[in-house]
C-alpha positions in Angstrom: 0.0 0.0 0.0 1.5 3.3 -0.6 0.8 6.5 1.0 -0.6 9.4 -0.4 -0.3 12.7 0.8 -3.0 15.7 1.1 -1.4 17.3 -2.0 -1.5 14.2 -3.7 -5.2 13.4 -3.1 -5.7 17.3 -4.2 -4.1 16.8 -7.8 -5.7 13.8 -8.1 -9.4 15.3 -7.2 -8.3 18.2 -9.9 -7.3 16.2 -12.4 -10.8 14.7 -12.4 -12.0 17.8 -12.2 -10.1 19.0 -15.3 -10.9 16.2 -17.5 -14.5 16.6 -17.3 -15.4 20.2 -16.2 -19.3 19.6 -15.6 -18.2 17.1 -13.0 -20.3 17.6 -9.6 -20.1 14.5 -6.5 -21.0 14.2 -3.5 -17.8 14.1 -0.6 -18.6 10.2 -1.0 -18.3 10.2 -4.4 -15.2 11.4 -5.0 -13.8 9.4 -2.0 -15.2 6.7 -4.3 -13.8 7.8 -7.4 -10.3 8.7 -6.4 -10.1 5.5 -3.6 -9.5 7.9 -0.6 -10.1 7.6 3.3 -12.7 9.6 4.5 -10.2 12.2 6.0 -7.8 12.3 3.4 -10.8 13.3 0.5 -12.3 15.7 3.4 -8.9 17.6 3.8 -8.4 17.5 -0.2 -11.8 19.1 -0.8 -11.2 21.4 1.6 -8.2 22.3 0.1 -9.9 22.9 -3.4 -12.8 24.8 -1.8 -10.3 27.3 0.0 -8.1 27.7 -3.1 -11.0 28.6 -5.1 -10.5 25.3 -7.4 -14.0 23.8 -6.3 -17.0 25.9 -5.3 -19.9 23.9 -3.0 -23.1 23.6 -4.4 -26.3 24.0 -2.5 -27.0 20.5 -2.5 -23.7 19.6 -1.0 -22.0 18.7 -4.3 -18.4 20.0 -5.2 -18.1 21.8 -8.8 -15.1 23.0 -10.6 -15.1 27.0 -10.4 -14.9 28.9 -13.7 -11.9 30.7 -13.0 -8.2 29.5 -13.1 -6.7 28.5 -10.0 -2.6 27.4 -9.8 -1.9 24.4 -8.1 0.2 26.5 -6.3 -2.4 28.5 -4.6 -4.0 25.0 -3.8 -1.0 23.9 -2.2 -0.9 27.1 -0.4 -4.6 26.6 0.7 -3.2 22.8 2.5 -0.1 24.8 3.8 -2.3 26.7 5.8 -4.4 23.9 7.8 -7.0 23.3 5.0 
């Protein structure tokens, strides 16, 4: 088993994201789609949402923003307890 790291979960989470832009889950979903623990996708999306990658819909689902974000900033976003 190898071990994957906050960052790592959040590129993977935007990848998805990037490869199909309408894509909107659940916090179980994409700890479904990417394989993550339940804390690890939780500190990943939480990372996207304070970098401004993802945006939270009213019905709880996460959506890609329309506006660039670096993975930089997203990295900064975990850097700074996201």
């Amino acid at each position: 088993m190898s071990f994957m790291t906050v960052i790592d979960a959040a590129n993977l989470l935007r990848m998805e994201y990037a490869e199909m832009p309408g894509l909107a889950l659940t916090a179980w979903q994409a700890r479904r789609l990417c394989n993550l623990s339940d804390e690890l996708a939780n500190r990943a999306l939480c990372a996207l949402l304070e970098s401004g990658y993802l945006r939270r819909t009213t019905d709880g689902r996460y959506m890609r923003r329309a506006s660039p974000v670096t993975v930089e900033a997203i990295e900064r976003a975990i850097r700074e307890g996201a």
